[in-house]
N, CA and C atoms as a LAMMPS dump frame, in Angstrom:
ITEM: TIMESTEP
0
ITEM: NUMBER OF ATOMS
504
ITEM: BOX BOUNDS ff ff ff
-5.0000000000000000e+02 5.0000000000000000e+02
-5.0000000000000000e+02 5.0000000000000000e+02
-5.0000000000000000e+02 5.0000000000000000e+02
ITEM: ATOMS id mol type element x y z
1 1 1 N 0.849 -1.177 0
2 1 2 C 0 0 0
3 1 3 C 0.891 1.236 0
4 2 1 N 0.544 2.098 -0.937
5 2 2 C 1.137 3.405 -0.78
6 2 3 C 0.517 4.004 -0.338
7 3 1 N 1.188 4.928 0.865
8 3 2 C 0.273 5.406 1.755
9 3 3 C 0.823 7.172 1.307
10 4 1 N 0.363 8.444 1.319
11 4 2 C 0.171 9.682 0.963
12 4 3 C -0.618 9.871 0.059
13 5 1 N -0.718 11.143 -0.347
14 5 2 C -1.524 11.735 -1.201
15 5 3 C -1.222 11.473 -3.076
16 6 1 N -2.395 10.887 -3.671
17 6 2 C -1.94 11.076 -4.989
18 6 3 C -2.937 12.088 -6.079
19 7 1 N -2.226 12.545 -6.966
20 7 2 C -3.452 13.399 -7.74
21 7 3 C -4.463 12.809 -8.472
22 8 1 N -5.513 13.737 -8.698
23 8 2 C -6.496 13.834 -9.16
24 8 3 C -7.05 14.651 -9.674
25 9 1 N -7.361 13.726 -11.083
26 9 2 C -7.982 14.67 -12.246
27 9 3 C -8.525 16.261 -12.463
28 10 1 N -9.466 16.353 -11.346
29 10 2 C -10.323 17.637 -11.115
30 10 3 C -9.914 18.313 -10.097
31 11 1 N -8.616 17.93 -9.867
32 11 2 C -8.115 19.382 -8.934
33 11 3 C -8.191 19.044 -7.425
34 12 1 N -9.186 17.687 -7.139
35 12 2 C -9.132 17.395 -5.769
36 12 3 C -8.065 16.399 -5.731
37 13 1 N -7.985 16.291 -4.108
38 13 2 C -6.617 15.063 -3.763
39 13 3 C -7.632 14.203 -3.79
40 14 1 N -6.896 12.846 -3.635
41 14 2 C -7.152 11.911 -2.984
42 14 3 C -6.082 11.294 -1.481
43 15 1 N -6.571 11.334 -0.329
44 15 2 C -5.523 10.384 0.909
45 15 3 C -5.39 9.562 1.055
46 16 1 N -4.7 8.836 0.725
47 16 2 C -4.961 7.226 0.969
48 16 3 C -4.398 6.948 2.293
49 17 1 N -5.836 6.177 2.849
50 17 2 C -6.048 5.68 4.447
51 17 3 C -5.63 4.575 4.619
52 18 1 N -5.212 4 5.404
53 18 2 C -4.716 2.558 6.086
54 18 3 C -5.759 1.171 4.916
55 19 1 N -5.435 0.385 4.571
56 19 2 C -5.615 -0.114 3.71
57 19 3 C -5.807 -0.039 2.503
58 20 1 N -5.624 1.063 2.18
59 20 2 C -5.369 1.239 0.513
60 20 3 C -7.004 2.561 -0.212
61 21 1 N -7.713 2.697 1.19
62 21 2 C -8.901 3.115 0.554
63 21 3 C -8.36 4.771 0.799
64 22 1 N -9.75 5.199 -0.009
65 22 2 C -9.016 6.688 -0.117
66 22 3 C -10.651 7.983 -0.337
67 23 1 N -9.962 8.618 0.472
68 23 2 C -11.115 9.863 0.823
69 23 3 C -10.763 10.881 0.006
70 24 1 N -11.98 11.658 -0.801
71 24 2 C -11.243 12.991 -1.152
72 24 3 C -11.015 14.32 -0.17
73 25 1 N -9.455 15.15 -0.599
74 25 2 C -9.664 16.308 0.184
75 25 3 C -9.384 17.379 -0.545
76 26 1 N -10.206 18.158 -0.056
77 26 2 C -10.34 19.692 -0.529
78 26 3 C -8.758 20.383 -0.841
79 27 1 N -8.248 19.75 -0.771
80 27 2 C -6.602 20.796 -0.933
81 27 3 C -6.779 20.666 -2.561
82 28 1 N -5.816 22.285 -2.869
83 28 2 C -5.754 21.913 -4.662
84 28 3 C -4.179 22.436 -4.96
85 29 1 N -3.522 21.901 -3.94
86 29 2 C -1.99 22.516 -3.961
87 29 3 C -1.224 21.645 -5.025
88 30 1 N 0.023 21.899 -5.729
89 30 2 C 0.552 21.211 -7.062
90 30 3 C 1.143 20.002 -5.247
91 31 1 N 1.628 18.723 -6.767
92 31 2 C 1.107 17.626 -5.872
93 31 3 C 3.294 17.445 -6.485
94 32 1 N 3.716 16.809 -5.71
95 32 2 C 4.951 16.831 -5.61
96 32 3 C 5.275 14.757 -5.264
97 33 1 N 6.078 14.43 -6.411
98 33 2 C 6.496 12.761 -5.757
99 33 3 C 7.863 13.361 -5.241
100 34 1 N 7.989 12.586 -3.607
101 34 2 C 9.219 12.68 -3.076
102 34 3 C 10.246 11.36 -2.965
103 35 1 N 10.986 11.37 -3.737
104 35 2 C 11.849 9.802 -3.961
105 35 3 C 13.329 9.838 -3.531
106 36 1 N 13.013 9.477 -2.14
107 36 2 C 13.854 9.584 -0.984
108 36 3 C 14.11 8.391 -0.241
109 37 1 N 15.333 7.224 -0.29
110 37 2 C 15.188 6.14 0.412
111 37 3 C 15.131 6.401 1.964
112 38 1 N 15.81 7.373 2.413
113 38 2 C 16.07 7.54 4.188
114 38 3 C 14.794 8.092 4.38
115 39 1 N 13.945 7.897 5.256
116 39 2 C 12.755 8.187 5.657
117 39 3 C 12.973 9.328 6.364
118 40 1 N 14.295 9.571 7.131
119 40 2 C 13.997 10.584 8.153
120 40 3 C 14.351 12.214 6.655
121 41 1 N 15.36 11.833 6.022
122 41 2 C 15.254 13.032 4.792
123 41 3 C 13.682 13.002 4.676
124 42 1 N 13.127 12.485 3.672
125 42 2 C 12.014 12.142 2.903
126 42 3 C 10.461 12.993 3.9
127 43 1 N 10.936 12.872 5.123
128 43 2 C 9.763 13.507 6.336
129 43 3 C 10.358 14.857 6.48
130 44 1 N 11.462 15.053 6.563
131 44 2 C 12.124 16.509 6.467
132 44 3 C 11.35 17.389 5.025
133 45 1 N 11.403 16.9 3.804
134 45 2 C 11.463 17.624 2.824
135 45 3 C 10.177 17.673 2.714
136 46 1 N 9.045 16.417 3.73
137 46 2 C 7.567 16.605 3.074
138 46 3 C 7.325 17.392 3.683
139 47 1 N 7.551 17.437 5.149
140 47 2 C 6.955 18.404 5.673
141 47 3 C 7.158 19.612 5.261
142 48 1 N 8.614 20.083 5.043
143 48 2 C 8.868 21.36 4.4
144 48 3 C 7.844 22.107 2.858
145 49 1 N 7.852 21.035 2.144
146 49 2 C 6.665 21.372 1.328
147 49 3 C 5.24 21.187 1.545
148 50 1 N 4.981 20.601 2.344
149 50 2 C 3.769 20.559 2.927
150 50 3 C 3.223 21.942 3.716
151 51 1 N 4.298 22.17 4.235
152 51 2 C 3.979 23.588 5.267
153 51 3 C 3.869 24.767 4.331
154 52 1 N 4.582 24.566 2.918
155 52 2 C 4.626 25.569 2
156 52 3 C 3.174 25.431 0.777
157 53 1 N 2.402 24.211 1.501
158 53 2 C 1.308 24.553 0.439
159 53 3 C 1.167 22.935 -1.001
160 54 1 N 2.473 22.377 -0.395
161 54 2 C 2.319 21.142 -1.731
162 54 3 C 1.576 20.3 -1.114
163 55 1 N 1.181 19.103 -2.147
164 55 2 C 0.674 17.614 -1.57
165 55 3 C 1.543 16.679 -1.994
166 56 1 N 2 16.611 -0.955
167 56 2 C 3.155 15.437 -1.27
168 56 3 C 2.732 13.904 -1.606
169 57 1 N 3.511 13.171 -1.93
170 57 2 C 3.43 11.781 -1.962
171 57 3 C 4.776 11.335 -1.527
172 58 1 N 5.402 10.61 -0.875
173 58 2 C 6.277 10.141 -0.619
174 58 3 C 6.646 8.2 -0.782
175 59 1 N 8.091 8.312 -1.796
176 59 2 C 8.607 6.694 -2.367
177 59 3 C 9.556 6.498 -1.713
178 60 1 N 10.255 5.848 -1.137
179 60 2 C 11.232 5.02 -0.589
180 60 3 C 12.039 4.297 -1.19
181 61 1 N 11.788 3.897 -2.347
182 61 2 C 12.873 3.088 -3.49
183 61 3 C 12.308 3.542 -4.441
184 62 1 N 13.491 2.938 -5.748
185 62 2 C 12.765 2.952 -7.033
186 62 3 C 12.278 2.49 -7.519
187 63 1 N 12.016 1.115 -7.144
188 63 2 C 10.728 0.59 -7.555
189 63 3 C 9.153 0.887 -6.745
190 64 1 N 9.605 1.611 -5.485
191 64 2 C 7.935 2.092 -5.131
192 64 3 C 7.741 3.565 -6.005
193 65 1 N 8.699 4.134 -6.341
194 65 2 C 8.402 5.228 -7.594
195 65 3 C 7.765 4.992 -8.714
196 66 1 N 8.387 3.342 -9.119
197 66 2 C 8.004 3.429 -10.943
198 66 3 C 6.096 2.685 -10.568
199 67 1 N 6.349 2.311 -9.152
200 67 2 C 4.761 1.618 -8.854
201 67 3 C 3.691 2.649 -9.213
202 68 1 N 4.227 3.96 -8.124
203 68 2 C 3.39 4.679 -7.867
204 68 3 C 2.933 5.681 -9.281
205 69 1 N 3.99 5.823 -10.208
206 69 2 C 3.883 6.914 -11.297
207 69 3 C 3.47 5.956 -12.119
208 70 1 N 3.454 4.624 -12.341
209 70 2 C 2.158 3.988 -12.872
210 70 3 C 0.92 3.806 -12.832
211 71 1 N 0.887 3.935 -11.328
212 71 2 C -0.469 4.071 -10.8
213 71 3 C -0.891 5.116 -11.757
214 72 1 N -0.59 5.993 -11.276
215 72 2 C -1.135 7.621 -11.367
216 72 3 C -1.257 7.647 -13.096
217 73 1 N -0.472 7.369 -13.795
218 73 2 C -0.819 7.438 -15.251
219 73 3 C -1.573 6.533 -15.679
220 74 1 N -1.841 5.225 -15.361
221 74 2 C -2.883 4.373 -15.388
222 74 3 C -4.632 5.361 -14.993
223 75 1 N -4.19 5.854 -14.227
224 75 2 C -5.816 6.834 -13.946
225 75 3 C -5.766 8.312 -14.71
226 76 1 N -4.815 8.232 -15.8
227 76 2 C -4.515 9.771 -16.66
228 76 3 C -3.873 11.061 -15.46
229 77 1 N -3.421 10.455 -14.315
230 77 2 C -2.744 11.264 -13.902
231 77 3 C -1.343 11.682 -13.73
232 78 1 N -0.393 12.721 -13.242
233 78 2 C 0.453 12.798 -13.275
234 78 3 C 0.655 13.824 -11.886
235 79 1 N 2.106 13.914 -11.586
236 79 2 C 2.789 14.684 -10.48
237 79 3 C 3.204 16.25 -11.296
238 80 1 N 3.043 17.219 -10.517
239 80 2 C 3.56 18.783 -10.761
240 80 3 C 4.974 18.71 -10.767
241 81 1 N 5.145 18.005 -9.96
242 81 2 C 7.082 17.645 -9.841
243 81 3 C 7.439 16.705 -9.074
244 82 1 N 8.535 15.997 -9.679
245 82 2 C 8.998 15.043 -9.23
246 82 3 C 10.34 15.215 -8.286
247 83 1 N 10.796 15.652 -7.218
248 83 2 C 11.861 15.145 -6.012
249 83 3 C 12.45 13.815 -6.221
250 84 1 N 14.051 13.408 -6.436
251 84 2 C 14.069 12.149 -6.779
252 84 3 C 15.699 12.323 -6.634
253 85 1 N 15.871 11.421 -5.453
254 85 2 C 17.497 10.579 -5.01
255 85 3 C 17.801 10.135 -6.309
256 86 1 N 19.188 9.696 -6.177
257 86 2 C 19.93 8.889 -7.122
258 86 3 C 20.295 7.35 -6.623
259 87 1 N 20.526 7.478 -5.536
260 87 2 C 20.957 6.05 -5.132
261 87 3 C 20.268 5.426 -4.132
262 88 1 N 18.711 4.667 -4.817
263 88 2 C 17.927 4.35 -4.227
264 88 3 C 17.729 2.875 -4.365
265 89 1 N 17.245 1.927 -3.522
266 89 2 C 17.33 0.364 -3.352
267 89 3 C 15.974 0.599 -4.553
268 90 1 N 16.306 -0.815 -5.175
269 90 2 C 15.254 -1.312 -6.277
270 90 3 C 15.855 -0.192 -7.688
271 91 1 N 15.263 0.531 -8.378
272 91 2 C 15.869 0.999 -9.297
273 91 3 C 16.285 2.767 -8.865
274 92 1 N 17.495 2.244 -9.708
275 92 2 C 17.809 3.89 -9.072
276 92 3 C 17.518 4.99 -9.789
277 93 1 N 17.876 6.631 -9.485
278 93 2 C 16.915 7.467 -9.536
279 93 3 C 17.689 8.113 -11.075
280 94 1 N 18.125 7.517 -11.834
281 94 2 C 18.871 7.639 -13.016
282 94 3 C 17.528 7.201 -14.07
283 95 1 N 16.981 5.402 -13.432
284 95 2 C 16.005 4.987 -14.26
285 95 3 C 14.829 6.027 -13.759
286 96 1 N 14.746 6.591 -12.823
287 96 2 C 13.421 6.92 -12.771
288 96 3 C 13.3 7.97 -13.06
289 97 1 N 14.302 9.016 -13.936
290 97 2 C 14.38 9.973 -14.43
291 97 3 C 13.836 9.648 -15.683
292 98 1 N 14.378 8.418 -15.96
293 98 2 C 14.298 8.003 -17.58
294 98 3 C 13.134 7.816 -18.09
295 99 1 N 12.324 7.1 -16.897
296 99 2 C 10.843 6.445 -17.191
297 99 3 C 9.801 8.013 -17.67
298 100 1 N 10.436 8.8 -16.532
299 100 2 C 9.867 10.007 -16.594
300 100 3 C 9.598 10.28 -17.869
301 101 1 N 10.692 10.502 -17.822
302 101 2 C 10.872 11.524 -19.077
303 101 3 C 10.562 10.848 -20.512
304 102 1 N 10.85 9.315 -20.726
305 102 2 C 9.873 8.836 -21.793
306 102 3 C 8.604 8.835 -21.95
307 103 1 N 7.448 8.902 -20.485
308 103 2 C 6.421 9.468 -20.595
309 103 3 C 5.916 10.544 -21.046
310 104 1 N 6.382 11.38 -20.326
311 104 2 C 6.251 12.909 -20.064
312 104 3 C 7.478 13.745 -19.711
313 105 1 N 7.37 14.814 -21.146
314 105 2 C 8.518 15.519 -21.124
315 105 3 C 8.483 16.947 -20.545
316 106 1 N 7.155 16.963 -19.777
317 106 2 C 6.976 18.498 -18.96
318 106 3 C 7.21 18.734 -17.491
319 107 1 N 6.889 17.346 -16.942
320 107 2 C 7.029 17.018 -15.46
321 107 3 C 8.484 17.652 -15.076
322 108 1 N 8.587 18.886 -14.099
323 108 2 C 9.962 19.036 -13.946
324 108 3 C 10.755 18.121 -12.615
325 109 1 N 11.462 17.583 -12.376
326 109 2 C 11.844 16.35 -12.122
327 109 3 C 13.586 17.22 -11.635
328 110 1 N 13.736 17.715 -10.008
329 110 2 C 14.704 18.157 -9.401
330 110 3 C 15.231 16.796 -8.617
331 111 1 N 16.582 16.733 -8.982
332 111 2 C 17.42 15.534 -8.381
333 111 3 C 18.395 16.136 -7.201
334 112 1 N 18.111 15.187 -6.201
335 112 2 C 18.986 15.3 -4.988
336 112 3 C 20.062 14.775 -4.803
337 113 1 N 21.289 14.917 -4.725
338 113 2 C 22.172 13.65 -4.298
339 113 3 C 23.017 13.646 -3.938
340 114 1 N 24.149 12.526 -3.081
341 114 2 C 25.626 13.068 -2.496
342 114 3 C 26.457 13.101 -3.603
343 115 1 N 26.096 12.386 -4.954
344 115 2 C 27.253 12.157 -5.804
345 115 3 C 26.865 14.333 -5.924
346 116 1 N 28.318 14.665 -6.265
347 116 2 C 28.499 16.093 -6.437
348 116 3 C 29.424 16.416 -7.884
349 117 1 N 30.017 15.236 -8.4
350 117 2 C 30.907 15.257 -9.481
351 117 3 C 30.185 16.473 -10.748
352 118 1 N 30.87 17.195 -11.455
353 118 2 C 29.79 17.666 -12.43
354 118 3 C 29.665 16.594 -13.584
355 119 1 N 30.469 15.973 -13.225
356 119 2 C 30.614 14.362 -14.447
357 119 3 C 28.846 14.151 -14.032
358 120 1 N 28.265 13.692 -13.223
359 120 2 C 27.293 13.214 -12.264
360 120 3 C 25.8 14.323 -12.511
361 121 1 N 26.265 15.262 -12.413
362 121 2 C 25.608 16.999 -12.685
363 121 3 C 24.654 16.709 -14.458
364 122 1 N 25.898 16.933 -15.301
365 122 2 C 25.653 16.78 -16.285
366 122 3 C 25.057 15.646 -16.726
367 123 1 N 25.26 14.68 -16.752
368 123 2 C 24.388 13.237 -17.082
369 123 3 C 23.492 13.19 -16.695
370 124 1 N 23.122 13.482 -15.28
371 124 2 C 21.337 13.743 -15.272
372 124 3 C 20.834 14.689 -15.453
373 125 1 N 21.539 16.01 -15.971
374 125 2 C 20.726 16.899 -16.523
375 125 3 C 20.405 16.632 -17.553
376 126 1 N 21.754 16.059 -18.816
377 126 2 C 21.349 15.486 -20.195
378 126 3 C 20.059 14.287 -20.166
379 127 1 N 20.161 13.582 -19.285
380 127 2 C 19.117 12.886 -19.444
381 127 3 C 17.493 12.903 -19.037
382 128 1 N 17.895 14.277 -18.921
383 128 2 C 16.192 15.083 -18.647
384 128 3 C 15.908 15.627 -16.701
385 129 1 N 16.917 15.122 -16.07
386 129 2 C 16.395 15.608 -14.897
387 129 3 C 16.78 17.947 -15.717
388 130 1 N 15.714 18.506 -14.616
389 130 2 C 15.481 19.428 -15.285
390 130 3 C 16.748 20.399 -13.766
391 131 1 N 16.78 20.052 -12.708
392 131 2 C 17.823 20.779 -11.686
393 131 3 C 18.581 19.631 -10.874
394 132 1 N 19.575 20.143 -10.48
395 132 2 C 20.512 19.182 -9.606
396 132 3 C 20.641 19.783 -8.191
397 133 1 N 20.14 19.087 -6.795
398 133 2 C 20.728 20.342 -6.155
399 133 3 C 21.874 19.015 -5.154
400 134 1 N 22.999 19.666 -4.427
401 134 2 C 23.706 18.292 -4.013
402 134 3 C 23.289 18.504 -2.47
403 135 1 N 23.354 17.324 -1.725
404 135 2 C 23.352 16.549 -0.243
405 135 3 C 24.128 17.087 0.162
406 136 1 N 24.544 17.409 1.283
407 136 2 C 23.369 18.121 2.19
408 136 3 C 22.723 19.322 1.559
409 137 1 N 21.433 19.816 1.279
410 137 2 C 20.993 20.928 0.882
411 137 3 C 19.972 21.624 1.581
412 138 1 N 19.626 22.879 1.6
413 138 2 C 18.939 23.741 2.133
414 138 3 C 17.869 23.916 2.188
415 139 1 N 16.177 23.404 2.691
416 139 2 C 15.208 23.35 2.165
417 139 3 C 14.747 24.67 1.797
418 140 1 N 15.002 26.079 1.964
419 140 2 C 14.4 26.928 1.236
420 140 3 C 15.132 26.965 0.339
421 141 1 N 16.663 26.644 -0.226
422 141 2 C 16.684 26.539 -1.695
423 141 3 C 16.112 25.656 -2.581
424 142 1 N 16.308 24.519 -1.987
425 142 2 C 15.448 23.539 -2.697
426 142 3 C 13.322 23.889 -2.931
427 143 1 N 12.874 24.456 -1.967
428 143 2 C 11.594 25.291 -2.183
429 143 3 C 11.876 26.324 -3.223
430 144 1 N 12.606 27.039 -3.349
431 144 2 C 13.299 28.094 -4.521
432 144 3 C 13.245 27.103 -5.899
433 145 1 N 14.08 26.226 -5.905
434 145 2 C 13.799 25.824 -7.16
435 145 3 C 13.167 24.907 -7.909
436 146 1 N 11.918 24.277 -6.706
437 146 2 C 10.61 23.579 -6.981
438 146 3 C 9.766 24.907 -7.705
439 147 1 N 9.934 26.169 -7.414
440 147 2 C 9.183 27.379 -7.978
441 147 3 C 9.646 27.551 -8.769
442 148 1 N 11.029 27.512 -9.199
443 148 2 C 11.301 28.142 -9.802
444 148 3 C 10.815 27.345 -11.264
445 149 1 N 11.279 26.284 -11.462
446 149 2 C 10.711 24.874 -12.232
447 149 3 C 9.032 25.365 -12.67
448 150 1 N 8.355 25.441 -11.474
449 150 2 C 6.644 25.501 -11.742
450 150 3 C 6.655 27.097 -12.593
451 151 1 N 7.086 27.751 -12.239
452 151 2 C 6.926 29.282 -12.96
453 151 3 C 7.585 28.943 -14.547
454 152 1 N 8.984 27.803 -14.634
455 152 2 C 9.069 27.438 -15.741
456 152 3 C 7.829 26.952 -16.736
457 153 1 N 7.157 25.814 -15.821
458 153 2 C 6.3 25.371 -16.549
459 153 3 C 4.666 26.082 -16.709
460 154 1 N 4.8 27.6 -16.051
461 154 2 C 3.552 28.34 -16.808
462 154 3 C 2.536 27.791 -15.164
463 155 1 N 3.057 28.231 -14.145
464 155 2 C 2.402 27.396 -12.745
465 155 3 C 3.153 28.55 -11.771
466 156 1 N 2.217 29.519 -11.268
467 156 2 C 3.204 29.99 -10.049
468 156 3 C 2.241 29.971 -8.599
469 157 1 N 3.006 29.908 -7.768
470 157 2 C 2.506 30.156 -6.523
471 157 3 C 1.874 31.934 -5.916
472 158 1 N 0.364 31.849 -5.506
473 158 2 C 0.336 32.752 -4.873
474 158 3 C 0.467 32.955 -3.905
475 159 1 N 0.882 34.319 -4.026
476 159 2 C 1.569 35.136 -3.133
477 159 3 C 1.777 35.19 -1.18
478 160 1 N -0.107 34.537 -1.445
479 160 2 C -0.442 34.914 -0.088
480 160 3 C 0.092 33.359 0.517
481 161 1 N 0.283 33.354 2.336
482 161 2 C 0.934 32.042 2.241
483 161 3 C -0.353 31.245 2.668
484 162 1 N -0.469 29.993 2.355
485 162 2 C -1.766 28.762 2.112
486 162 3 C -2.421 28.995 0.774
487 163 1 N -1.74 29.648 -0.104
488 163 2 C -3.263 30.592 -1.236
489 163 3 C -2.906 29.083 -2.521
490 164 1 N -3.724 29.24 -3.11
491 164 2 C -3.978 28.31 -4.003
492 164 3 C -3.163 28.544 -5.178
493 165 1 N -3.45 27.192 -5.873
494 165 2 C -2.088 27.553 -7.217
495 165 3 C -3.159 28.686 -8.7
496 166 1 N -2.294 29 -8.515
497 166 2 C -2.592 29.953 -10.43
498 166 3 C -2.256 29.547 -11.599
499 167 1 N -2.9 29.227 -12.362
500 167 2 C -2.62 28.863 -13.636
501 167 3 C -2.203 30.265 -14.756
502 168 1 N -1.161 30.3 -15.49
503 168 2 C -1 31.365 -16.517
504 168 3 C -0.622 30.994 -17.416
């Protein structure tokens, strides 16, 4: 069972509750996959976007990533942005850039990681991750350039803080 929030079509969430069932909720914040094997990172960064207004979902490997972003495109849905380690148990966050991005080439898709090489930099930028930021990093930069990404893709945050997303 994947347990957090996944999107939905019309702007509402869905929560998924202790066995797999799922309630709708009124939030209409851009919906964020967080693909983070260490749980205690992965609760750091949700909450941080959570407090800033996202709906997170949170993966633990790469194969609960490629589960979950199947799910979600199986029901015509997709993530506002994808958060995504590199060196994650099951497939790592190299393939799950890849899967991405053979789907869908708009999803902006910011990679976290200790590798710091620009050898490392560059290869997942060429291969579609859209920012790199390296381990240890700062959560208001990393909030900086989850915006900055969404304002790329024609998506900005208003102004006010809890306020809903804007489309332009």
């Amino acid at each position: 069972v994947v347990h957090g929030i996944l999107p939905v079509k019309d702007g509402a969430r869905r929560r998924m509750k202790k066995g797999g069932a799922s309630v709708t909720d009124a939030t209409t914040g851009v919906t964020v996959l967080i693909v983070e094997d260490d749980a205690h990172i992965s609760g750091i960064v949700a909450d941080c976007l959570g407090n800033a207004g996202y709906v997170c979902t949170q993966a633990f490997s790469g194969t609960e990533a490629r589960l979950v972003l199947e799910a979600a495109a199986a029901r015509g849905e997709r993530f506002d942005v994808v958060v995504c380690d590199l060196m994650l148990p099951g497939l790592p966050g190299e393939d799950i850039v890849r899967l991405i991005r053979t789907a869908d080439a708009h999803t902006p898709i910011v990679v976290t990681s200790a590798r710091t090489s620009a050898t490392d930099k560059v290869n997942l930028l060429k291969l579609g991750a859209d920012d790199y930021l390296a381990k240890p990093f700062d959560l208001d930069e990393l909030l900086a350039r989850i915006e900055v990404q969404l304002r790329h893709r024609g998506r900005a945050l208003a102004s006010q803080p809890g306020g809903d997303v804007l489309c332009v």
